[in-house]
N, C-alpha and C positions, 0 to 999 in steps of 0.2 A: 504494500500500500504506500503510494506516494506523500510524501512528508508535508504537511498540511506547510506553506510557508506564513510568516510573521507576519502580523499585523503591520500597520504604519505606525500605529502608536506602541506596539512592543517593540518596532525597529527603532525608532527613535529613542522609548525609554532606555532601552538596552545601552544605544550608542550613550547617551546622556549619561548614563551610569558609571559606563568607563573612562568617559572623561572626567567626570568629576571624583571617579576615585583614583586616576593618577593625579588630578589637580590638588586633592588634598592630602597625598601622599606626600607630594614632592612640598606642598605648604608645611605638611606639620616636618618633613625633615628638614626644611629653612628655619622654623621656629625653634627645632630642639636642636638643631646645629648653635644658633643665634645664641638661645638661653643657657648652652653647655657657654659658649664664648663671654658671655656677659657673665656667668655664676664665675668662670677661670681667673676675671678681668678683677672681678669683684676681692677674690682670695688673694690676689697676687698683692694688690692694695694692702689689705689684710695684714699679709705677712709681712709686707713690707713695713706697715705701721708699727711690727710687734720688733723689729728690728733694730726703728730710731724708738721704743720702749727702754730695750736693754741697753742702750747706746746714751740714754739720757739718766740710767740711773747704774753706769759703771763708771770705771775710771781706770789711769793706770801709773800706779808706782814710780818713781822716781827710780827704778832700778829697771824702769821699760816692761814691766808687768802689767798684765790686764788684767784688774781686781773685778771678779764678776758682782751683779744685784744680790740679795740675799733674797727678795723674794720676784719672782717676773711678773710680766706686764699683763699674764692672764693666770688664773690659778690652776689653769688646765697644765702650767709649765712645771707644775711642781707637784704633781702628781703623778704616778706610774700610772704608764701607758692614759696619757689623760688627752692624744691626742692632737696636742702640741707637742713640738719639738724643739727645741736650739740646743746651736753648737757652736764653736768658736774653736779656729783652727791658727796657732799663734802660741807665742809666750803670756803665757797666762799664771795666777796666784791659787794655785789649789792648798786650802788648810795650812797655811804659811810658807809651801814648797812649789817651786820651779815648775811650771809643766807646759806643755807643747800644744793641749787640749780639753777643752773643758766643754758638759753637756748637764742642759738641765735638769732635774730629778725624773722629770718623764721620759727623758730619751738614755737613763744610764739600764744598759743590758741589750739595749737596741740595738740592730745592726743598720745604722743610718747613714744615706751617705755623705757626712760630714769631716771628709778628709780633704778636700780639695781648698784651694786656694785662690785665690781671684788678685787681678792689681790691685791697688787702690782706686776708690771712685766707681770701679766695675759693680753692675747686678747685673743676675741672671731669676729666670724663673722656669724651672721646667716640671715635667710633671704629668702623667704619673711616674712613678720610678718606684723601685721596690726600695723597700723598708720599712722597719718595724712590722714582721711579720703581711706584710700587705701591701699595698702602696702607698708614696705618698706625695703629694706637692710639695717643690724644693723651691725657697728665696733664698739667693745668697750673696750677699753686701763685700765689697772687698773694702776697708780702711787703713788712711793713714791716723794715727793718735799721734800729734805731736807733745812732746813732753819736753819740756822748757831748761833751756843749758843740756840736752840731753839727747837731743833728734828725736824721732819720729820710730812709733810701732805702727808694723804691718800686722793687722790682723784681718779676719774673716772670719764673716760671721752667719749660720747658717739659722735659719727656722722652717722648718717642716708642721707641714697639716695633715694627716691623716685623709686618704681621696674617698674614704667610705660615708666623709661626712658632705663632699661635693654629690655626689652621686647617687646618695639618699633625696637629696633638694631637687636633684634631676630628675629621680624616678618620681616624686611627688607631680613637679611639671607633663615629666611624659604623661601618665595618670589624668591630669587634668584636661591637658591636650585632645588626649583619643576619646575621652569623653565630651567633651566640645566639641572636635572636629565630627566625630560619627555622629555624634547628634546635629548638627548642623548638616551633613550629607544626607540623613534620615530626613529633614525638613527639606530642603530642596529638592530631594527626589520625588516626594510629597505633592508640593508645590510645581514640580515641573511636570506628574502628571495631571494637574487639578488644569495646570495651562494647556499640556494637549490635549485634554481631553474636549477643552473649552474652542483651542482652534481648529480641533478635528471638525467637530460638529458640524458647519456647513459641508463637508464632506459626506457625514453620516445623513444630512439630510438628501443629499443628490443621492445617496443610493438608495431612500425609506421612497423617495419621487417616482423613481427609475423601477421598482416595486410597484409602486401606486398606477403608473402606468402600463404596465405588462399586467395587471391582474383588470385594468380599463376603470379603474376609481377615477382615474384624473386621464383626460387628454395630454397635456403638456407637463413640462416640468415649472416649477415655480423661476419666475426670475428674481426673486430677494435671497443673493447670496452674495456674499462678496464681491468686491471686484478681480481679485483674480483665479473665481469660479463663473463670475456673468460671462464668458467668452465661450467656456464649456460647454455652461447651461444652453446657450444663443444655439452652438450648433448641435448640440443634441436636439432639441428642438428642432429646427431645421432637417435633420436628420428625420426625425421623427415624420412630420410633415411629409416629406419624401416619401417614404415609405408607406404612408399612407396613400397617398396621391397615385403613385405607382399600384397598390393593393387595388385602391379604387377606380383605376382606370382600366387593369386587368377585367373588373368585374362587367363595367361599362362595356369593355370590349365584347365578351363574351355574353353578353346580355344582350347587345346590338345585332350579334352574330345570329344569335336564335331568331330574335324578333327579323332581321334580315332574309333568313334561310324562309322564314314561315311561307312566304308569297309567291316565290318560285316552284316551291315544295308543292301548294296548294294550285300552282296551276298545271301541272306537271302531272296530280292526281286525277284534276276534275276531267284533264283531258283522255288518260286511262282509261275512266271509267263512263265516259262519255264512245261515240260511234264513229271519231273522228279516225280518216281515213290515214293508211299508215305514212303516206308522205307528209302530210299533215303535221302528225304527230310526230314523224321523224322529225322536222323545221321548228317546232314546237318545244323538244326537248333540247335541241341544239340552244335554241332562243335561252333559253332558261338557265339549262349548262353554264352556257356563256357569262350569263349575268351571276350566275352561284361564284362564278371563277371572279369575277370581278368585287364581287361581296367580300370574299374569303379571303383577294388577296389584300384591298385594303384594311379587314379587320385585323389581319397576321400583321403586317405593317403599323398599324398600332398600340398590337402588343407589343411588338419588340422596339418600341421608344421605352428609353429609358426614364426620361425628363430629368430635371433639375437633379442635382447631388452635389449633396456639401463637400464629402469628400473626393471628387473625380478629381483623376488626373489630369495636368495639362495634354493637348494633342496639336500638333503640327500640321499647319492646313495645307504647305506646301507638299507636300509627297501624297498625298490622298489625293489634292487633287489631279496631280499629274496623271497619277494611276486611274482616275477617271475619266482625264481626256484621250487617254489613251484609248481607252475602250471606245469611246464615244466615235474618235476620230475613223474608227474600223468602221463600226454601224454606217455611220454618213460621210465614208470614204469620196461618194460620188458628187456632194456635196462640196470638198476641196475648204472644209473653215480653217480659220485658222483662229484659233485659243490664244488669247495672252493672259500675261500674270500680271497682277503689282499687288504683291503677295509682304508686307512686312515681316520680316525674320522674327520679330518679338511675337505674332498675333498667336495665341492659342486657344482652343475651343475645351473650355471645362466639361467634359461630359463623356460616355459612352463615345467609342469610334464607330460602333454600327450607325447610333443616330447622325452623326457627323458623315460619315459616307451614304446614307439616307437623305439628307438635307443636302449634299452639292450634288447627290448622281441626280432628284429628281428636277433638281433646278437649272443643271448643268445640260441635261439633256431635254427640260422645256427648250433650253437658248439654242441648243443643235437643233432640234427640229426645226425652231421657226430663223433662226440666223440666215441671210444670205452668202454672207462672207466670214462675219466679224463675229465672236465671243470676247466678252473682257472679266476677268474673274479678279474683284480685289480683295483683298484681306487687310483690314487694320486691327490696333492693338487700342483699348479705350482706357485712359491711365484714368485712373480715380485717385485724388490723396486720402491715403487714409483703408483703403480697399483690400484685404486680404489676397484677393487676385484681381486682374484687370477685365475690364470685360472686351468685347469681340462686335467687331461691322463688320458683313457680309455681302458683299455687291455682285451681281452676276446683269451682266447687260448683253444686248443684242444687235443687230441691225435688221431688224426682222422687220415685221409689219408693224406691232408694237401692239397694246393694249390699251382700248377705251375705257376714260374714266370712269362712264356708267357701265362698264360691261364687266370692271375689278371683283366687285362682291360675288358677283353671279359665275364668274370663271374659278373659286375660289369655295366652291358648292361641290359637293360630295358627287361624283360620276359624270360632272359637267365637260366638255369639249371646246376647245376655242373654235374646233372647226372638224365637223364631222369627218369629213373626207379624208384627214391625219389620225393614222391605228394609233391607240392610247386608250386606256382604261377612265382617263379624266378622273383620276385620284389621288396622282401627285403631289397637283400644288395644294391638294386636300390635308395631305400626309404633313407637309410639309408645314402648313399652317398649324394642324395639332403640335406636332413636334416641338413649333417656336411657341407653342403655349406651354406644350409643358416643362419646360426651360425657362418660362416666366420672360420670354424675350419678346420682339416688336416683327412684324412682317409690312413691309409697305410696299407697294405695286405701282410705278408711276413710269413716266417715258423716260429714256435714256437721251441727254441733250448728248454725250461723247459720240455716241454711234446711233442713237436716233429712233433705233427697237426699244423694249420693253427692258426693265429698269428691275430688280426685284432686289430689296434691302431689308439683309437679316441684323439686326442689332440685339447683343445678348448684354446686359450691364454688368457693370463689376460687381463685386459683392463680397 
């Protein structure tokens, strides 16, 4: 079974989802990047303060001895493992003796790294680093003590923080964060489907319409939707319409065809059954024959007009017609016309190509019939601004005898003849007229001033 696919609105929520959870991925790792940098920035201060502490409550000897505080600058200094540290790496006063190194009561057993040495005037801050059992943040001061008639001591001097206490205040932060951040991702996915569902909705209504109409509740579809679903709506509609028109013209056809058959059918019997002699009724049924063929071939020419459609393609008037004069030129060989073009390369006919070669063979070969010499076939392109496609003028002229202005309507009647004596069914320019109706276009019949015959002007609008 084929995999049902996604909604518009799952495909959306979907895509929304993943963006917004690497958006606040990559946010909250800026944030806890940011607040590790600011908490680092924070301590390094810290240590640095705990530093000029010891610095303002030592001293050093007249013998260049560094006499350390008795008690330090936080009480965490003077207790084991209290998570402060200092050290001092120098000549320093231990219990009234000599020594190289001295460390506060918190950091004695520790293995800290408080052997290094710095110039004077030098700090560093690094960190984490192992010691005391774990890690720990390292400040470390390098000093000169001048000591008066006596030079200057080199000392350094280190303090350590314990990183389990940075990184407790981190995970508090992180903690806070993922809870903020997820709940805030939880609201705007919330909120982002409360909004498609909201800008779906004229979408949902075009297909509850599109329903309404296939079940026949509604003719059309509504036009209050957006603007940019009123283009849709327009041609669905349009569409619609079509399809109708075509449905219902089918039916006309075949409705006319019946009603048509009935008269010839019914003479064709009364004479059977009548005493009529068989020449008679041979001429009789020919008569009838004749005209069934002429019924049937205009009502089949009917049906196969497609009329108007939104969506046709364009078609190219130059190569149909050619291929029509071509023909033509065979039939009335004896005739010697000669066809001209002034064919625009842009003009295109929106529509079926049968009706299109329907519409120039039977106009084309009204004009060979009655032309002496001359055929002129033009094609233009009708620019509209603003017009999805352009529309089409159709001129076919002659040098024939030409058509009288009272005799237009009446030549232009179902079965009618300009002139007995010329074989023709007189359905053509019948065909031809339905056709430009049902393409919503214009037919006019007037004299040809170029060549002087009969004049016939198909005009289809843009649209």
């Amino acid at each position: 079974m084929a995999r049902r696919p996604l909604s518009l609105q799952a495909r959306s929520l979907l895509a929304a989802g993943f963006a917004l959870a690497a958006f606040l991925g990559l946010a909250g790792f800026a944030l806890d990047q940011a607040i590790y940098d600011t908490l680092r920035s924070a301590l390094r201060d810290r240590l640095q303060s705990y530093v000029y502490g010891y610095l303002a409550a030592s001293d050093v000897a007249r013998s260049k001895r560094w006499l350390p505080p008795d008690v330090g600058p936080d009480p965490r200094f003077d207790r084991p493992d209290g998570g402060l540290y200092a050290g001092v790496a120098g000549p320093v006063e231990l219990d009234g003796a000599r020594a190289e190194r001295w460390r506060s009561p918190s950091a004695m057993g520790a293995d800290l790294p408080f052997a290094g040495t710095l110039p004077p005037g030098t700090a560093t801050f690094s960190g984490p680093v192992a010691g005391a059992g774990g890690n720990v943040y390292l400040f470390s001061q390098g000093i000169s003590w001048e000591v008066p008639n006596r030079g200057s001591v080199n000392l350094t001097l280190h303090v350590a923080e314990d990183a389990r206490l940075l990184n407790e205040q981190r995970d508090v932060f992180r903690r806070s964060l993922l809870t903020y951040l997820g709940g805030l991702g939880v609201l705007l996915l919330l909120l982002l489907l409360a909004t498609l569902r909201w800008s779906l909705r004229p979408l949902r209504s075009v297909a509850a319409d599109l329903t309404r109409v296939e079940r026949g509740e509604r003719e059309r579809l509504s036009s209050d939707y957006p603007l940019e679903l009123s283009g849709l709506a327009t041609n669905l509609n349009e569409f619609i319409d079509s399809e109708r028109e075509r449905l219902q013209r089918n039916r006309n056809t075949l409705s006319d065809l019946a009603h048509s058959l009935k008269t010839p059918l019914a003479v064709m019997r009364s004479q059977l059954e009548s005493d009529t002699s068989g020449e008679d009724l041979r001429w009789t049924v020919l008569e009838q024959v004749g005209r069934m063929d002429q019924i049937v071939a205009y009502q089949l020419s009917r049906a196969a007009a497609s009329g108007h459609s939104t969506f046709a393609a364009p078609i190219p008037i130059a190569p149909h017609a050619e291929e029509i004069v071509a023909s033509l030129e065979k039939v009335y060989a004896s005739k010697k016309i000669l066809c001209e073009f002034e064919i625009d390369p842009q003009a295109r006919f929106h529509g079926e190509q049968g009706d299109l070669l329907e519409l120039l063979g039977n106009l084309l070969e009204n004009a060979f019939k009655w032309a002496q010499h001359r055929v002129l076939l033009t094609a233009r392109s009708q620019i509209a601004p603003g017009a999805r496609r352009n529309g089409l003028e159709l001129v076919i002229e002659d040098d024939g005898p030409g058509i009288a202005e009272d005799q237009v309507e009446h030549l232009l009647q179902r079965g009618v003849r300009g002139d007995e004596r010329v074989q023709g069914h007189g359905i053509g320019l019948a065909i031809v007229q339905d056709l430009v109706k049902a393409y919503r276009g214009t037919l006019e019949v007037t004299g040809s001033a170029t060549l002087g015959g009969a004049k016939f002007t198909l005009l289809f609008g843009a649209a």
